[in-house]
N, C-alpha and C positions, 0 to 999 in steps of 0.2 A: 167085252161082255159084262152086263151087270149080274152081281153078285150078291147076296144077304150076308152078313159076315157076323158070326156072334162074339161081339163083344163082350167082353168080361164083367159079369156084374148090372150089364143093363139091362130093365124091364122090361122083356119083349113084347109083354102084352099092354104097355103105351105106347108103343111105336116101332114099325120095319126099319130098320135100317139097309141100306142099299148103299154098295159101292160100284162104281163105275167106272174104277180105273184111273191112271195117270195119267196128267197131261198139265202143262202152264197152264199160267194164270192170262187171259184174253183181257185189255183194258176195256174198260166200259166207256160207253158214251155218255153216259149221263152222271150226274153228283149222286153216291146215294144220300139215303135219307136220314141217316144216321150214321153216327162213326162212335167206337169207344177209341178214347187215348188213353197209354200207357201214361205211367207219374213220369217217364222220361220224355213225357211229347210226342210218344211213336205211334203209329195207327197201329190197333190192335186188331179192331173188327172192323167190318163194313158194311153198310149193310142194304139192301138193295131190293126192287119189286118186279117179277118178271110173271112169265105166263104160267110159272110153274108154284107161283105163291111168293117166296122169299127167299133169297139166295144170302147166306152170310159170308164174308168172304175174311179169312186171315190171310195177310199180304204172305206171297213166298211161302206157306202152309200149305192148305187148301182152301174150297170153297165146298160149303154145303146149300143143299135145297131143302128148304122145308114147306108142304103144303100148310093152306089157309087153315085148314083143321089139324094142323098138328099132329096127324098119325101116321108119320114118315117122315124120313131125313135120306136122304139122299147125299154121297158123299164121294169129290171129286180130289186126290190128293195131287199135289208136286211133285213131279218125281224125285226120289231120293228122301221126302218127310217117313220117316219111321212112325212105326205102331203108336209108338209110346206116346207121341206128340198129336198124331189123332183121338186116341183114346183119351187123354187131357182134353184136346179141344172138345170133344162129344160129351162126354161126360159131364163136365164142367161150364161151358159154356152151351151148347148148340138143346143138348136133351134139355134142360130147364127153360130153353126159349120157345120148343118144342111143346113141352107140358103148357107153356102159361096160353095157347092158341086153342087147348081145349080147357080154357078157363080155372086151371089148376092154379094155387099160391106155391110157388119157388122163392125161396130168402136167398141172400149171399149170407149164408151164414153158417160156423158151427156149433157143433153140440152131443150133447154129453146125456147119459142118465143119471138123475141121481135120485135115490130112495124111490124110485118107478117113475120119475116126472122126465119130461126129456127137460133142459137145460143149455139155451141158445146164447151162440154169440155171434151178434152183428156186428159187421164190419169189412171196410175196401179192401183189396187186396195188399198183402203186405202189412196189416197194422196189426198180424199177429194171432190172429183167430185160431187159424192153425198149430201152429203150437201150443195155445189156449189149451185147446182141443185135447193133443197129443196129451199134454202133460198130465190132463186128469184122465185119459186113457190108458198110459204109463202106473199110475197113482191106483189102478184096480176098477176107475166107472169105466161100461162098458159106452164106448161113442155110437154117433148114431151118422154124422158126417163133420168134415171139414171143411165143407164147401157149398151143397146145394139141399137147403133143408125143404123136404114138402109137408104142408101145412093143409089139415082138411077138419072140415066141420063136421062136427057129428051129434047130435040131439046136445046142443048148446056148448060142449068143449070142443078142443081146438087137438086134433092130435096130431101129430109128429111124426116123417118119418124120412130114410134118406133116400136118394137115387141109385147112389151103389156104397158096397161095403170096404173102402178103402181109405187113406189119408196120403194126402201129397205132404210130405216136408223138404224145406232146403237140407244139405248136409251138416253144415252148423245144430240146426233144431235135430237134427237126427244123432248127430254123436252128443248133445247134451244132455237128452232123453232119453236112447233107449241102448240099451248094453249092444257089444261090437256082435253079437251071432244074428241080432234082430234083424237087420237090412242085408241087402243082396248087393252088393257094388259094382256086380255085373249088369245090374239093370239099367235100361234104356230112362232114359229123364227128358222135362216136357218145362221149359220156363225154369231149368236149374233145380226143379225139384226131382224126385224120386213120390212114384207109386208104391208102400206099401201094402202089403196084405192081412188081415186079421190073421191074431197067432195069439201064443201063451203072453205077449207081451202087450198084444193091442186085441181086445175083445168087441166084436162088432155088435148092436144089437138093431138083430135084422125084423123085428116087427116094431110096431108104432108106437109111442107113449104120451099120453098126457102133457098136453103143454103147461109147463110151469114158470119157468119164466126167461127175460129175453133181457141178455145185459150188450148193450150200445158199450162197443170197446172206446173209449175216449184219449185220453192224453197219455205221454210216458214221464211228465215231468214230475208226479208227487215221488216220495220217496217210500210210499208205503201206497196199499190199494185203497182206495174211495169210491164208494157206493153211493149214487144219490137218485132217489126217484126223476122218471121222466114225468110229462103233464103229456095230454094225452094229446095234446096237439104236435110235440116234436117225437110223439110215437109215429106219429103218422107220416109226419115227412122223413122219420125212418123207415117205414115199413116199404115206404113209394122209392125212397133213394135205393134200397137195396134188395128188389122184389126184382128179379127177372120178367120181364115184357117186353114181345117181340112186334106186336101191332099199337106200338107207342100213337098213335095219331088216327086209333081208331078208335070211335065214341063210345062204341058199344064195352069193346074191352078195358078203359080207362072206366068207364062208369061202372061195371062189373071187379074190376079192381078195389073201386071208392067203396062200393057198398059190402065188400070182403072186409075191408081192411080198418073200417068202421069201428064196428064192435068190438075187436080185436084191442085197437090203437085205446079202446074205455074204459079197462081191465086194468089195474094196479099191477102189472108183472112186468112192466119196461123199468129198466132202470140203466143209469150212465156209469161205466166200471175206469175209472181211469187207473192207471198203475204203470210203477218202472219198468220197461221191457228188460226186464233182466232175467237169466236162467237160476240166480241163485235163489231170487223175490219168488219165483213161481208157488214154489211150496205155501209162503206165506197168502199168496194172493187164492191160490184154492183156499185154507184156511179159510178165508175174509168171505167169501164167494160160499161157502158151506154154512158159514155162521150167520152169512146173510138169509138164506134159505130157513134156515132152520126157525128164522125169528118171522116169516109169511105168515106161518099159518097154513090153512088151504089153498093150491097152487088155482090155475084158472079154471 
């Protein structure tokens, strides 16, 4: 029997969710149309076109439906995937390819407030964002996400906001960051992370802020952090490489993508952040990241 299931933290009023129970995964006859790989060559996503709109499918997970309009997901798990591994998948992945079908802008990215502006970091999975994140959440800014930032126009600025009020980290970024009562160890994990919850140690902020500006996470080889403007042209094939979009190969939504991502990509607020992934540099590299801010001016 299908069932509505409320999810923790997600927007009920962008989309029904519906669960439909357990069962394997049925091979398909056909290639889909798109695939994401993991950095280890593993199939992560799959992605498919049926009568019901768009089927995503995580191998040995589950598989989701999502209509052409994106106001439903529909969700079919493996028997024996735990909550916690749907909830990551939905959240993370599915609800943001969801929103980008009713022409919403979703980043891979996270972000922070600082002095009321929100304060973005792009970047693939693993290059650290997260902990980014964490750390100046740790540090007293209230975060805004660690994963899926939504971006919307409003009489000429760009504001900011997230999908849900939580942060995945590994256990490593979790005992470097935040004191031993913070985390629950009993909790179920999704990709080796843990779901955090806001608390006295990580403050969520759950309304929208002012976009200010967007740092492109870059290398870990300098020995200290380096700040250098982007041009507006590798803003943009950031904004495209790390923009959630589900109708990859259709005209109207690539060309409604183009003309979002425009304006946006001509604005002085991109910039390339390289630094040591080190837990002891962190302090120094907000430092760097603060000082940088502070010498803007007016954010976008």
């Amino acid at each position: 029997m299908n069932r509505v299931r409320s999810w923790r933290n997600l927007p009920t009023h962008a989309v029904i969710v519906t669960e439909t129970g357990h069962r394997p995964q049925a091979a398909f006859a056909v290639a889909p149309f798109r695939t994401w790989i993991q950095p280890d060559g593993i199939e992560h996503a799959l992605f498919y076109r049926n009568s019901d709109g768009f089927l995503v499918r995580f191998p040995g997970e589950a598989d989701f439906i999502i209509p052409p309009d994106g106001t439903g997901i529909g969700i079919t798990r493996v028997p024996g995937i735990v909550d916690a591994v749907i909830e990551h998948l939905l959240l993370n992945h599915v609800l943001p390819l969801a929103l980008s079908q009713q022409y919403q802008l979703v980043l891979h990215a996270g972000a922070v407030e600082i002095d009321g502006k929100a304060v973005a970091f792009l970047a693939d999975s693993g290059q650290g964002k997260s902990t980014l994140t964490a750390s100046f959440a740790v540090d007293g800014r209230r975060f805004l996400t660690d994963d899926g930032l939504l971006l919307q126009q409003s009489e000429g600025r760009y504001l900011a906001s997230s999908l849900h009020s939580s942060l995945r980290l590994l256990d490593d970024s979790r005992q470097a960051l935040l004191p031993e009562h913070a985390f629950d160890k009993s909790g179920e994990k999704a990709d080796g992370k843990a779901r955090l919850q806001p608390g006295d140690s990580l403050v969520h902020c759950g309304g929208s802020c002012e976009l200010g500006a967007i740092y492109v996470l870059g290398d870990d080889t300098p020995s200290h952090a380096v700040i250098t403007p982007l041009a507006a042209g590798e803003a943009m094939i950031r904004l495209v490489r790390h923009c959630f979009l589900l109708g990859i190969d259709e005209q109207h939504m690539l060309e409604h993508q183009f003309r979002y991502f425009a304006p946006l990509a001509g604005r002085p607020v991109f910039f390339r952040l390289d630094y040591p992934r080190d837990y002891d540099c962190l302090p120094a590299v907000r430092q760097a990241v603060l000082s940088h801010l502070a010498g803007m001016g007016p954010g976008v």
